[in-house]
PQR file of N, CA, C, O and H, with PARSE charges and radii, in Angstrom:
ATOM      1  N   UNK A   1      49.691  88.734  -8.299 -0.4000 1.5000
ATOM      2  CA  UNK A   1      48.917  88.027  -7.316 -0.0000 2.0000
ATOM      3  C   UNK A   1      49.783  87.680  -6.083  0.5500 1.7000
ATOM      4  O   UNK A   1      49.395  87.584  -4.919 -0.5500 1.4000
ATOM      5  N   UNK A   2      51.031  87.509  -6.566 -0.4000 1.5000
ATOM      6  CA  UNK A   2      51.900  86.714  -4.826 -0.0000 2.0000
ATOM      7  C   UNK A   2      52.098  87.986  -4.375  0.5500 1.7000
ATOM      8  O   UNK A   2      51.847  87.929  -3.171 -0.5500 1.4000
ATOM      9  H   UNK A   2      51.346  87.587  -7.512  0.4000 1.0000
ATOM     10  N   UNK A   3      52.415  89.131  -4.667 -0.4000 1.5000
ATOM     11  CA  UNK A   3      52.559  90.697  -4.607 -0.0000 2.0000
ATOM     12  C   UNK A   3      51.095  90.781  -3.112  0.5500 1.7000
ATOM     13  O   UNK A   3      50.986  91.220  -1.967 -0.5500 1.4000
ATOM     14  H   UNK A   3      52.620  89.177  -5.645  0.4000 1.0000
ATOM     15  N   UNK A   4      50.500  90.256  -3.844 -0.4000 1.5000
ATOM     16  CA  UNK A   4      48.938  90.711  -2.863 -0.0000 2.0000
ATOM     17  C   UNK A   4      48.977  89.901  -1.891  0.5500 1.7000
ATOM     18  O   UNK A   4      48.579  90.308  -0.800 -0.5500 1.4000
ATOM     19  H   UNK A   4      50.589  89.900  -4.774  0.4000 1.0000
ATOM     20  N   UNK A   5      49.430  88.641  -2.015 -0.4000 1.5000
ATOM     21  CA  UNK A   5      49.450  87.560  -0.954 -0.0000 2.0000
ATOM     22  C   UNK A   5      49.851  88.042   0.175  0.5500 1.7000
ATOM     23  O   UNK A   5      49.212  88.145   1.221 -0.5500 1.4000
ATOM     24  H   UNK A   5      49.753  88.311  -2.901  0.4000 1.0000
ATOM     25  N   UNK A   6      51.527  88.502  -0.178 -0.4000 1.5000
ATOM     26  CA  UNK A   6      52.621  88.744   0.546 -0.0000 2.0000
ATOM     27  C   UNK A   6      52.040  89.913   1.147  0.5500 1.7000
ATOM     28  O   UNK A   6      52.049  89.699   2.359 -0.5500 1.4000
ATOM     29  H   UNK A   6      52.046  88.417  -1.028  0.4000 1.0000
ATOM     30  N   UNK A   7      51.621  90.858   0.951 -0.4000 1.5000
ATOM     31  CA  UNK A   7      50.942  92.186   1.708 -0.0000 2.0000
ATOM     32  C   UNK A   7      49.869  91.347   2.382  0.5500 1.7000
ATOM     33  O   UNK A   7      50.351  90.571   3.207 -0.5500 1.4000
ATOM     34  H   UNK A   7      51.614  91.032  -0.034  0.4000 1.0000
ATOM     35  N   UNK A   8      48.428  91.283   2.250 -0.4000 1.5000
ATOM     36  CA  UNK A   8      47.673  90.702   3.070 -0.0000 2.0000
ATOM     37  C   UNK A   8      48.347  90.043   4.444  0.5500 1.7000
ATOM     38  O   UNK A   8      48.107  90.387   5.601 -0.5500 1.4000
ATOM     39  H   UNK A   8      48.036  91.914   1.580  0.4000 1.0000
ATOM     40  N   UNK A   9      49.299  88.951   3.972 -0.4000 1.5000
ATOM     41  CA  UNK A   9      49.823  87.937   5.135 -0.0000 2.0000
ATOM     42  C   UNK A   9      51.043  88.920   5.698  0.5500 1.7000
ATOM     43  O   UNK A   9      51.718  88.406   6.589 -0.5500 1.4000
ATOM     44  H   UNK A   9      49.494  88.671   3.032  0.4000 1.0000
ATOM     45  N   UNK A  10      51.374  90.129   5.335 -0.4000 1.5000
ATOM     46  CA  UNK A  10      52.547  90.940   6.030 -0.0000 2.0000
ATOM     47  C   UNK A  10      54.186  90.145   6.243  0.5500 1.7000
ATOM     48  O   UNK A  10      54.980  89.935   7.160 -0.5500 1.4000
ATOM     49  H   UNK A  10      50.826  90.547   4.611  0.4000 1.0000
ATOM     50  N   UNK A  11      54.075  89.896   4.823 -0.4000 1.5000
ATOM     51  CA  UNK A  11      55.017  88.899   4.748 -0.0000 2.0000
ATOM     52  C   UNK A  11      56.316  89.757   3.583  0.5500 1.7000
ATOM     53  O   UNK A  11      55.953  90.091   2.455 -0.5500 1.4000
ATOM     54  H   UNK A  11      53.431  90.066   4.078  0.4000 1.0000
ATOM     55  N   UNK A  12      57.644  89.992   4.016 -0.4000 1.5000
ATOM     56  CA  UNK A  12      58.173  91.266   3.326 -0.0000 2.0000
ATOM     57  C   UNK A  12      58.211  90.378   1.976  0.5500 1.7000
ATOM     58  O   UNK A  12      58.374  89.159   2.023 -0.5500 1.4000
ATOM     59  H   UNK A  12      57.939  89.720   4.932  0.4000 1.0000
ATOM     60  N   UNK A  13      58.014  91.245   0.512 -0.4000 1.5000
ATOM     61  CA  UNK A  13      58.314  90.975  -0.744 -0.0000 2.0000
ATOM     62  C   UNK A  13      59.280  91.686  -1.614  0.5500 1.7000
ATOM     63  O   UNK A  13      59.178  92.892  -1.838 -0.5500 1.4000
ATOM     64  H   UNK A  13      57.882  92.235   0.474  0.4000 1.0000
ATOM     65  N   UNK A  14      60.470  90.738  -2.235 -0.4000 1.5000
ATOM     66  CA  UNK A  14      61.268  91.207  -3.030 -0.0000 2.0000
ATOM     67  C   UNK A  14      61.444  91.139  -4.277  0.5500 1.7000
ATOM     68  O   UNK A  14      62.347  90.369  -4.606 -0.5500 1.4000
ATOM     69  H   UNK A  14      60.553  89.758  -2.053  0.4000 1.0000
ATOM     70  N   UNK A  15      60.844  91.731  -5.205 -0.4000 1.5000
ATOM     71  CA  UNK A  15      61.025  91.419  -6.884 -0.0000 2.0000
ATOM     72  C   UNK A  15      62.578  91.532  -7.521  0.5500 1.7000
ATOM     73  O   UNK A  15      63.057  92.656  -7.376 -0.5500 1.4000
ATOM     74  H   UNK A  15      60.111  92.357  -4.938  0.4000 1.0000
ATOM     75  N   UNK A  16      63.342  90.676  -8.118 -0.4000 1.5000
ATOM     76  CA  UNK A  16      63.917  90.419  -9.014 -0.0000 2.0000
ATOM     77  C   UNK A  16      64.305  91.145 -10.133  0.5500 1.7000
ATOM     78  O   UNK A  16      63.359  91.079 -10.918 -0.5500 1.4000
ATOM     79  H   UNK A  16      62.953  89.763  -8.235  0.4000 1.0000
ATOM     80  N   UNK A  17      65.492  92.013 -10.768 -0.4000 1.5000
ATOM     81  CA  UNK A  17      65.092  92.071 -11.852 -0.0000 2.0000
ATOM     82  C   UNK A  17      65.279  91.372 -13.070  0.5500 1.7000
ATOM     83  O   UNK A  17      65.172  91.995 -14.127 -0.5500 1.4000
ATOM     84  H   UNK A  17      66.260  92.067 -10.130  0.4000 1.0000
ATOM     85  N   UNK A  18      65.550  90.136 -13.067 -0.4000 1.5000
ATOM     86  CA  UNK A  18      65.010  88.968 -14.040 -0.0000 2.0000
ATOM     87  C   UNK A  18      65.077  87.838 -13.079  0.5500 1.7000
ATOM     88  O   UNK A  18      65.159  87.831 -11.851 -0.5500 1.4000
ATOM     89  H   UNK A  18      65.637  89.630 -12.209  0.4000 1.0000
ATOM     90  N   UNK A  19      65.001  86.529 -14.286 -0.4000 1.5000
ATOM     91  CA  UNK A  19      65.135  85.333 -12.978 -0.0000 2.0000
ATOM     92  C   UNK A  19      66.307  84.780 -13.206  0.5500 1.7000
ATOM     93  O   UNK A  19      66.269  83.809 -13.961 -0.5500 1.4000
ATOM     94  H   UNK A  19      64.934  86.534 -15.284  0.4000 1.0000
ATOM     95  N   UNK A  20      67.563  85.153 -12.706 -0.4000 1.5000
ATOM     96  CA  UNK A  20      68.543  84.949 -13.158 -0.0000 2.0000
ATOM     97  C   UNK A  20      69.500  84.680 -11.289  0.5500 1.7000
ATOM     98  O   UNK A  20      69.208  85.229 -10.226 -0.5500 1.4000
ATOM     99  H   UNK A  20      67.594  85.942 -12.092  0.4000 1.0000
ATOM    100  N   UNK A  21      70.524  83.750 -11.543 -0.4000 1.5000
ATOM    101  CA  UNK A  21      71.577  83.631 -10.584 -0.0000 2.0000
ATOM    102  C   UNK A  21      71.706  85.384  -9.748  0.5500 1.7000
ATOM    103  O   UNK A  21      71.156  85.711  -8.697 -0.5500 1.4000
ATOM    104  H   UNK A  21      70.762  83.304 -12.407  0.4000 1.0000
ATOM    105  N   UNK A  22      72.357  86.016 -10.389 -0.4000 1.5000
ATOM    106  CA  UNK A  22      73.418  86.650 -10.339 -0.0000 2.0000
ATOM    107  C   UNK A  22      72.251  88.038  -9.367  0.5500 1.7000
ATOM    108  O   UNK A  22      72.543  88.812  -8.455 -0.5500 1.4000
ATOM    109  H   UNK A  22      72.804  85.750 -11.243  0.4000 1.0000
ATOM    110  N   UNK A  23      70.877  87.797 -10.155 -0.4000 1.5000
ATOM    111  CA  UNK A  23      69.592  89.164  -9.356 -0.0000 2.0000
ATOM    112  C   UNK A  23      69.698  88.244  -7.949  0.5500 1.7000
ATOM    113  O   UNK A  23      69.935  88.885  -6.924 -0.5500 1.4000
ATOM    114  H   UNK A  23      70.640  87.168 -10.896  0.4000 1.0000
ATOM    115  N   UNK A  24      69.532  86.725  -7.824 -0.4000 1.5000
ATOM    116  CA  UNK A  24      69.128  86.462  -6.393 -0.0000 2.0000
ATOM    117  C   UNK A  24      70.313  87.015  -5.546  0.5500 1.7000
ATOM    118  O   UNK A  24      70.026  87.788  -4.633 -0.5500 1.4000
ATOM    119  H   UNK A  24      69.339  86.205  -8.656  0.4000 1.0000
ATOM    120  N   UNK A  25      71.299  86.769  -5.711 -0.4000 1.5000
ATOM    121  CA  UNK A  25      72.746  87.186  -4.774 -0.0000 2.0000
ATOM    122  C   UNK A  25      72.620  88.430  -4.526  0.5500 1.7000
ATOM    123  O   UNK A  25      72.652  88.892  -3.385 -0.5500 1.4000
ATOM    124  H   UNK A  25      71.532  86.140  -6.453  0.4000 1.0000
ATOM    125  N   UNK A  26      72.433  89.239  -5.782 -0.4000 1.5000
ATOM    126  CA  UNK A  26      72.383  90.806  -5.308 -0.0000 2.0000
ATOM    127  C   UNK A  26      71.395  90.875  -4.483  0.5500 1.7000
ATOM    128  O   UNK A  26      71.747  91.583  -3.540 -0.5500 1.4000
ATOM    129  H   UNK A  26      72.408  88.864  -6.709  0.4000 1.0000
ATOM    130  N   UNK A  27      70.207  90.457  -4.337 -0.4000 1.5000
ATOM    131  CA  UNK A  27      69.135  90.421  -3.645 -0.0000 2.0000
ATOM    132  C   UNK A  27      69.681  90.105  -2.093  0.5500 1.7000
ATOM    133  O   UNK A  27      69.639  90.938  -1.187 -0.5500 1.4000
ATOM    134  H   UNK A  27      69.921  89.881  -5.103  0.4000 1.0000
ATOM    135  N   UNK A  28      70.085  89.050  -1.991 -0.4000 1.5000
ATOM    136  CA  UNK A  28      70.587  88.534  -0.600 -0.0000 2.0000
ATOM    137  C   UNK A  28      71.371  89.592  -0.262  0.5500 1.7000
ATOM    138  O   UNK A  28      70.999  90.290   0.681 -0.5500 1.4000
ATOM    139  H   UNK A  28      70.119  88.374  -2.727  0.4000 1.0000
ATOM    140  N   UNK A  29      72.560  89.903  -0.938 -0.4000 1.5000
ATOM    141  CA  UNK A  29      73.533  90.186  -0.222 -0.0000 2.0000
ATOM    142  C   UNK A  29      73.104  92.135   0.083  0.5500 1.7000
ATOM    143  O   UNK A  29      73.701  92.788   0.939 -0.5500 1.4000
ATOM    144  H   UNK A  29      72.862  89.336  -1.704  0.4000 1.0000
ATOM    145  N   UNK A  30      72.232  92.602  -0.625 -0.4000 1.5000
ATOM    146  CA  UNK A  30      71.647  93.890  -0.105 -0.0000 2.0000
ATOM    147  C   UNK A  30      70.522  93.726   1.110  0.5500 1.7000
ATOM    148  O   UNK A  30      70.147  94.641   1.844 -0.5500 1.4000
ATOM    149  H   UNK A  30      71.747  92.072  -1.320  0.4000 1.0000
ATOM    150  N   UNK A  31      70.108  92.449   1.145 -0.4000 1.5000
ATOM    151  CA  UNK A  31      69.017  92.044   2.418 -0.0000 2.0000
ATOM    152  C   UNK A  31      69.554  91.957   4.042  0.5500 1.7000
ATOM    153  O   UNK A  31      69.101  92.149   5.171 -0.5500 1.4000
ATOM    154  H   UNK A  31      70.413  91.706   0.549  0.4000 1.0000
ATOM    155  N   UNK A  32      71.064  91.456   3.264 -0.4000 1.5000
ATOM    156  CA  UNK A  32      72.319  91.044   4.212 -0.0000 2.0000
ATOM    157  C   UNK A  32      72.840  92.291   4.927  0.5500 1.7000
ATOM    158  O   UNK A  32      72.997  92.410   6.142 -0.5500 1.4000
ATOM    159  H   UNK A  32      71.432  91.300   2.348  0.4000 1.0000
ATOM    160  N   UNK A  33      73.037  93.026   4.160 -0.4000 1.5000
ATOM    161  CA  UNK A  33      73.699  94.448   3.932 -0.0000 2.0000
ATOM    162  C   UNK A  33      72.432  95.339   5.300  0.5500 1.7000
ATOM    163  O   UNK A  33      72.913  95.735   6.362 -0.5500 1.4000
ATOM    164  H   UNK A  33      72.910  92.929   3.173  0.4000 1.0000
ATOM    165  N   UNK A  34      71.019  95.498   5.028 -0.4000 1.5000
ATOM    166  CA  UNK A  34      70.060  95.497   5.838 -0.0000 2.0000
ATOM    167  C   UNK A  34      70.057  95.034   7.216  0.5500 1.7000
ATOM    168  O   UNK A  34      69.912  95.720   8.228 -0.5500 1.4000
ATOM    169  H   UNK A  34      70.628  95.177   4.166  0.4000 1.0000
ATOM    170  N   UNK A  35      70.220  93.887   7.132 -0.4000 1.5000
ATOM    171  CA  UNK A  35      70.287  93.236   8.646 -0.0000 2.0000
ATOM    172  C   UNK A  35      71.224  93.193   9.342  0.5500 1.7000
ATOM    173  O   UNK A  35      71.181  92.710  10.474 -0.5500 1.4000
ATOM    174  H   UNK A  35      70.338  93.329   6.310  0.4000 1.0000
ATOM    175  N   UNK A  36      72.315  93.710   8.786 -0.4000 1.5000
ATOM    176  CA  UNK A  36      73.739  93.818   9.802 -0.0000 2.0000
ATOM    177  C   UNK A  36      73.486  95.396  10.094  0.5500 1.7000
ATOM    178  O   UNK A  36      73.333  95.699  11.277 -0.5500 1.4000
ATOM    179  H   UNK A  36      72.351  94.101   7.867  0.4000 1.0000
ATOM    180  N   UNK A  37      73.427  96.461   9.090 -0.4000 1.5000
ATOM    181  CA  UNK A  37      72.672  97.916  10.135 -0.0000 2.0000
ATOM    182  C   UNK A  37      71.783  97.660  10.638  0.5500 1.7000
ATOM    183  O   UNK A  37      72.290  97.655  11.760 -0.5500 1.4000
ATOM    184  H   UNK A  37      73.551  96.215   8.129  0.4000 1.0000
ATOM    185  N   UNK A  38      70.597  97.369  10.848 -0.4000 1.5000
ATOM    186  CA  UNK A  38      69.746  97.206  11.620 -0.0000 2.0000
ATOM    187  C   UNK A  38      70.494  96.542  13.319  0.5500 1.7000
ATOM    188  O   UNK A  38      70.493  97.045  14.443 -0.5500 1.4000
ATOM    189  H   UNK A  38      70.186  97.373   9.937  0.4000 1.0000
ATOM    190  N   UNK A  39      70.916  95.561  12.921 -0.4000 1.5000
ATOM    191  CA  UNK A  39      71.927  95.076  14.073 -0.0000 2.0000
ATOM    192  C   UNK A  39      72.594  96.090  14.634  0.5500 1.7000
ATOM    193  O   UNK A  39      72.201  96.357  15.770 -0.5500 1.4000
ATOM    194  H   UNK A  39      70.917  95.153  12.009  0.4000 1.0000
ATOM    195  N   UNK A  40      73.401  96.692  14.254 -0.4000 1.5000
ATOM    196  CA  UNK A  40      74.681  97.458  14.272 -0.0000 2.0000
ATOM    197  C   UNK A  40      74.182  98.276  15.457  0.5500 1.7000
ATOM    198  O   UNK A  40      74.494  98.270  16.648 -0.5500 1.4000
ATOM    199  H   UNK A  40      73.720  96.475  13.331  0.4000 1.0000
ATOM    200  N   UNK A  41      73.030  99.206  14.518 -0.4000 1.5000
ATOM    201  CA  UNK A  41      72.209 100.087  15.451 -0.0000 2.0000
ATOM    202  C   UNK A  41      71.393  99.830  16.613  0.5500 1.7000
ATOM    203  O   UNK A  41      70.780 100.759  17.140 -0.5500 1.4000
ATOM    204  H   UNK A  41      72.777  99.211  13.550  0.4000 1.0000
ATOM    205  N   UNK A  42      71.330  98.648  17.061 -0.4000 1.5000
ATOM    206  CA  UNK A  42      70.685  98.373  18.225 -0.0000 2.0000
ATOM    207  C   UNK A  42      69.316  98.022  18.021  0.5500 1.7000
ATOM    208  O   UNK A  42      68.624  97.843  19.023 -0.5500 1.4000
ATOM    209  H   UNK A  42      71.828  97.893  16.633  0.4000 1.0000
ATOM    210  N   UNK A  43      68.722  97.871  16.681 -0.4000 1.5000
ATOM    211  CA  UNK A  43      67.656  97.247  16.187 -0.0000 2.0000
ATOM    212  C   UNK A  43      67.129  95.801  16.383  0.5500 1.7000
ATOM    213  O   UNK A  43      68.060  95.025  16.171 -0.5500 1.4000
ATOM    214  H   UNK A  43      69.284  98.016  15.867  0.4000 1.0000
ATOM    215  N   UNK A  44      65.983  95.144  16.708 -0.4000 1.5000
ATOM    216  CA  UNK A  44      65.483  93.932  16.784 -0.0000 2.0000
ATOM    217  C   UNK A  44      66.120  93.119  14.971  0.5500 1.7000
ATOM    218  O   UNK A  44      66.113  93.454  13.787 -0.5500 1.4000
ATOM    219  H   UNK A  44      65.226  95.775  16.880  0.4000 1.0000
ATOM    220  N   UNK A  45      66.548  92.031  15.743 -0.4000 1.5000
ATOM    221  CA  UNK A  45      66.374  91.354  14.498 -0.0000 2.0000
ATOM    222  C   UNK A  45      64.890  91.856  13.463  0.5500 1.7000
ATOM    223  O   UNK A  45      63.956  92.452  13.999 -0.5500 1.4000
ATOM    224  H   UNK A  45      66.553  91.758  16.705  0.4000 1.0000
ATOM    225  N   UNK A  46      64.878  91.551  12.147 -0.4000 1.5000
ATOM    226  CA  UNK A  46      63.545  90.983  11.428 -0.0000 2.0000
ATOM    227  C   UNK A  46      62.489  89.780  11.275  0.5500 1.7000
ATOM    228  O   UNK A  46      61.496  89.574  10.578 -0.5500 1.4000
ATOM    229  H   UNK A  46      65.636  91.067  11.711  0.4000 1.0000
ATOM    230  N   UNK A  47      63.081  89.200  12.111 -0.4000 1.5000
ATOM    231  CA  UNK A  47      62.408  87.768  11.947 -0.0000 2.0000
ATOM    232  C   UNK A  47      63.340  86.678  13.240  0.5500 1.7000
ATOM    233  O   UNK A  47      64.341  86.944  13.905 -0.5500 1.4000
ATOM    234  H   UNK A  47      63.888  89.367  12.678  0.4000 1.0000
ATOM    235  N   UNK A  48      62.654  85.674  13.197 -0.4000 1.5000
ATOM    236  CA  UNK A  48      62.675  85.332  14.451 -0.0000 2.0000
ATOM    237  C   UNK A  48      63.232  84.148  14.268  0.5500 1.7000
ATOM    238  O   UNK A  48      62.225  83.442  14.207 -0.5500 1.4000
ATOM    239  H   UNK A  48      61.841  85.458  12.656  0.4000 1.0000
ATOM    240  N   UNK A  49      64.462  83.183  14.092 -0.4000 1.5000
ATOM    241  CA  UNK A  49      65.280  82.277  13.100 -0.0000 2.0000
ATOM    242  C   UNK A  49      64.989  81.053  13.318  0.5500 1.7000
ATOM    243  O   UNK A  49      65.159  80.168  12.480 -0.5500 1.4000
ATOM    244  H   UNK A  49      65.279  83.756  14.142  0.4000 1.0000
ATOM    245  N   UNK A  50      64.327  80.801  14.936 -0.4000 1.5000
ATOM    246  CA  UNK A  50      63.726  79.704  15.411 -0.0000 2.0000
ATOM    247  C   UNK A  50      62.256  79.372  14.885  0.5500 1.7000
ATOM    248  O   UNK A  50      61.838  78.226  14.722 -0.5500 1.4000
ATOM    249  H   UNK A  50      64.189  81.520  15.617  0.4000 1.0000
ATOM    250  N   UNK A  51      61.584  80.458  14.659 -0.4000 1.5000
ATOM    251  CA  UNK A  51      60.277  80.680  13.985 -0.0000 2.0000
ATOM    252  C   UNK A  51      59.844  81.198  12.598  0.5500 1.7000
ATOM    253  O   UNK A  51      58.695  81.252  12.159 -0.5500 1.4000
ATOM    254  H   UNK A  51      61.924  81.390  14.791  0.4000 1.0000
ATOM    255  N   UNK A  52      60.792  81.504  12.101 -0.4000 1.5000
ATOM    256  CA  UNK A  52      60.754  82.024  10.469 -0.0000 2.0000
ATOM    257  C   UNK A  52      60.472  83.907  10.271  0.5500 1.7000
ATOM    258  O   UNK A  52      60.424  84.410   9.148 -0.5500 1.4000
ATOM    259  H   UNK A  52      61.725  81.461  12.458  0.4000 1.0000
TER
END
């Protein structure tokens, strides 16, 4: 159901693979990993830091 939310509202979604410490970090730090190429390359940020 939050799967559907998150699409409808165009809101990006990341699943976990358990609910554990160690999945959120990997999570971040590959999201992290994302937004510094995107940067790198002359890409718009993803989101807008003043506005969410």
């Amino acid at each position: 159901m939050l799967k559907r939310v998150c699409e409808r509202s165009h809101i990006a979604w990341h699943p976990l693979r358990t609910a554990s410490v160690a999945s959120f970090v990997e999570l971040i730090g590959r999201l992290n990993a994302d937004a510094q190429t995107n940067t790198q390359s002359g890409g718009a940020p993803r989101f807008c830091l003043r506005h969410g």
